[in-house]
N, C-alpha and C positions, 0 to 999 in steps of 0.2 A: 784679801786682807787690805786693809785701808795704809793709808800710808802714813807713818809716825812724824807727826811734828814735834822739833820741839821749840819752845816758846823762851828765850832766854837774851845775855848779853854779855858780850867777849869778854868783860872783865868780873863780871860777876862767881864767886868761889863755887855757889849753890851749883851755879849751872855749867861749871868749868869739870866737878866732879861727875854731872849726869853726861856730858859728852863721853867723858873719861871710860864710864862703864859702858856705854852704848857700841864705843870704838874698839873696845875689848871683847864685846861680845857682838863685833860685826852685823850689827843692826841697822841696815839702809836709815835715813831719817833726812828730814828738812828742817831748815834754822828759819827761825823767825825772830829777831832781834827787836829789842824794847830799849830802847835808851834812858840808862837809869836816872842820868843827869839831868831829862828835862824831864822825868818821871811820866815816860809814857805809859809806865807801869802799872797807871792811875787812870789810864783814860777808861771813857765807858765800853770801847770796844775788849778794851783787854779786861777790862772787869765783869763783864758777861763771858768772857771765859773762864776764869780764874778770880772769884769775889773778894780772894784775900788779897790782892793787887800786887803780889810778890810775883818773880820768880824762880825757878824754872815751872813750869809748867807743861805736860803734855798732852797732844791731842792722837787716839789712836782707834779705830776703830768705832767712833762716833759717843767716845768716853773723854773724859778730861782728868788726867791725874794730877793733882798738884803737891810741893812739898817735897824736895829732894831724897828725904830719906823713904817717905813710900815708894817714888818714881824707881828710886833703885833696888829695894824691897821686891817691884813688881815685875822692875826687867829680870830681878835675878829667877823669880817664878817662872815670867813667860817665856824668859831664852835662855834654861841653867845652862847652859854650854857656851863656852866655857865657864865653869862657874867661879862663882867671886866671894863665896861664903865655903870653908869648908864644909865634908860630910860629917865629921864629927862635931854631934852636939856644943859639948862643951868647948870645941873649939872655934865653932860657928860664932858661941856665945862673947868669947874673947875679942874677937875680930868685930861687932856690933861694940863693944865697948868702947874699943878705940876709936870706933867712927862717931858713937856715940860724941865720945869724948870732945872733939873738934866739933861737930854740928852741932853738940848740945851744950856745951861748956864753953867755946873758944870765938868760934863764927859770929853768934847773936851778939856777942858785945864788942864786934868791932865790925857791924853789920853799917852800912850806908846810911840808914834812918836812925840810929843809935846815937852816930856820930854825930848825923846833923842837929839831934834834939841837943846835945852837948852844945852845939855853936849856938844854937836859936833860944833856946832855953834857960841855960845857965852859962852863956857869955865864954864859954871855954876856947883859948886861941888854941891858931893851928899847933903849938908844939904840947900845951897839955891834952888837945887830940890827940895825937900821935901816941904821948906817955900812956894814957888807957889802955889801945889799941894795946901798947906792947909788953904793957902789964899784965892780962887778961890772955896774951900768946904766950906770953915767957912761963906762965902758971900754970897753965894747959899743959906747954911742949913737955915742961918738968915731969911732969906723971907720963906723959904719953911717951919719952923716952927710958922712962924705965917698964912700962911694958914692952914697948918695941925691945929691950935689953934681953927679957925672960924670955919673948913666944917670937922673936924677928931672925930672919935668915936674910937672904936676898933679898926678901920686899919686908913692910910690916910685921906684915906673921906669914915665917914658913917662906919657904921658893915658890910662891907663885902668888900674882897677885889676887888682893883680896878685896874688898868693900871698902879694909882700912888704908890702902893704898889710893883709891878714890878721893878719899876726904883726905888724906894727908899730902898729894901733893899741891892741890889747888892755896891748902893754907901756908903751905912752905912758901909759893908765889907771894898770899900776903904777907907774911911773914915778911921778904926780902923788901916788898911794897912800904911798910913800914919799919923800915933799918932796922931789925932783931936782931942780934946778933946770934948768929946760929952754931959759933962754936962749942957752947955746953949740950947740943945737941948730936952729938955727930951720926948717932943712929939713926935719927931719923932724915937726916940729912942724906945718909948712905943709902939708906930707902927711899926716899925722894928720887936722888940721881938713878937706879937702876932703872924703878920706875917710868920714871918722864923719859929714858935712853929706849924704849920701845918705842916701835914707830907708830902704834896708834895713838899713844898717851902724846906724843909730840905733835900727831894731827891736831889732838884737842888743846893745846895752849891757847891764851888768850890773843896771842899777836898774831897768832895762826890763822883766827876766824876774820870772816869777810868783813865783820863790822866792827874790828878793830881800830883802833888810832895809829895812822899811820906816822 
C-alpha cells in the first residue's frame, strides 16, 4: 500500500477536519503544505493534482481524492475502525446533517476566496468582512446547536466521536478566528472542548502543524 499524502495547510478548516478523522482513525500519512496566502493552491504543479485548485486534497495509492467531505466519506469506507458514522441508518443520516450543516451552510461563506471577492469586488473593509463571516456562523451555529441539544451527549451526537465532531471543531477554531461570541452556543462549545481534549484531535490543531505561524 502506497503511502497517503495529504495535500493541505495549517490553518485551513477543510483540511484541519481531514487530519482530525485521519488522527482518529490512526492512518500513517504525509503533510504537504500549500500556502493559501500566496495561493500556491493555484500553481500548475498543484493543479495537475487537484484541478479545482482547492484544498485538502489526497494522494493514495496512485488515486487523487479531492473535496473534504468525500476524503472523509472515503476514509470512513477504507478504515471504518474506528468508526466515525454510526451503525444506524437514521443515525448515520443525523450526523451527515450536521456536517453537512457547517461544510455546506457555514464554511463556503466565510471561505478565504469568498472573503477576498468581498474586498476585491465590492470594496468591503476589514470589519464588514468580519460582520459576514460572523453572520453566516451565528446562523449556522443556531440550528446546529439545537441538534446537538436533541441527538448530542459527550461529542456531537452520542459518546463517541463522529464525522459531526470533524467539521464542528475546526469551525469553533473559526469561529473564535472571527470574535463569535460563543456563549449562546454552549453545546456545541462543550462538544468542541471534549473533543479537541483527545490527544489525537490536539495533534491536528493548526498551531500544532509544521507549517504553522509561529
Amino acid at each position: 500500500m502506497s503511502e497517503l499524502v495529504l495535500h493541505g495547510y495549517w490553518r485551513s478548516s477543510a483540511a484541519y477536519r481531514v487530519r482530525i478523522a485521519l488522527n482518529l482513525k490512526n492512518i500513517p500519512h504525509r503533510h504537504v503544505s500549500h500556502d493559501l496566502r500566496i495561493e500556491a493552491q493555484r500553481s500548475p504543479a498543484y493543479l495537475a493534482i487537484a484541478p479545482h485548485g482547492l484544498i485538502p486534497a489526497v494522494e493514495h495509492d496512485g488515486r487523487t481524492i479531492i473535496e473534504s467531505v468525500a476524503i472523509l466519506e472515503w476514509l470512513e469506507a477504507r478504515w471504518p475502525e474506528p468508526p466515525l458514522l454510526p451503525d444506524d441508518p437514521d443515525d448515520a443520516a443525523i450526523v451527515r446533517a450536521m456536517a453537512a450543516l457547517i461544510g455546506c451552510d457555514i464554511h463556503p461563506l466565510q471561505n478565504l476566496r469568498v472573503l477576498d471577492t468581498l474586498r476585491a469586488d465590492f470594496d468591503a473593509t476589514t470589519e464588514e468582512v468580519s460582520a459576514w463571516a460572523v453572520r453566516w456562523i451565528e446562523d449556522g451555529f443556531a440550528a446546529l446547536e439545537t441538534l446537538v441539544a436533541q441527538h448530542g451527549g459527550t461529542y456531537a451526537f452520542g459518546d463517541r466521536p463522529t464525522l459531526a465532531d470533524c467539521y464542528l471543531v475546526p469551525q469553533l477554531f473559526n469561529a473564535q478566528r472571527f470574535g463569535v461570541d460563543l456563549a449562546p452556543f454552549p453545546r456545541l462549545v462543550a462538544a468542541g472542548e471534549a473533543t479537541s481534549a483527545l490527544p489525537e484531535v490536539a495533534a491536528a490543531h493548526p498551531l500544532q502543524q509544521a507549517d504553522a505561524d509561529r
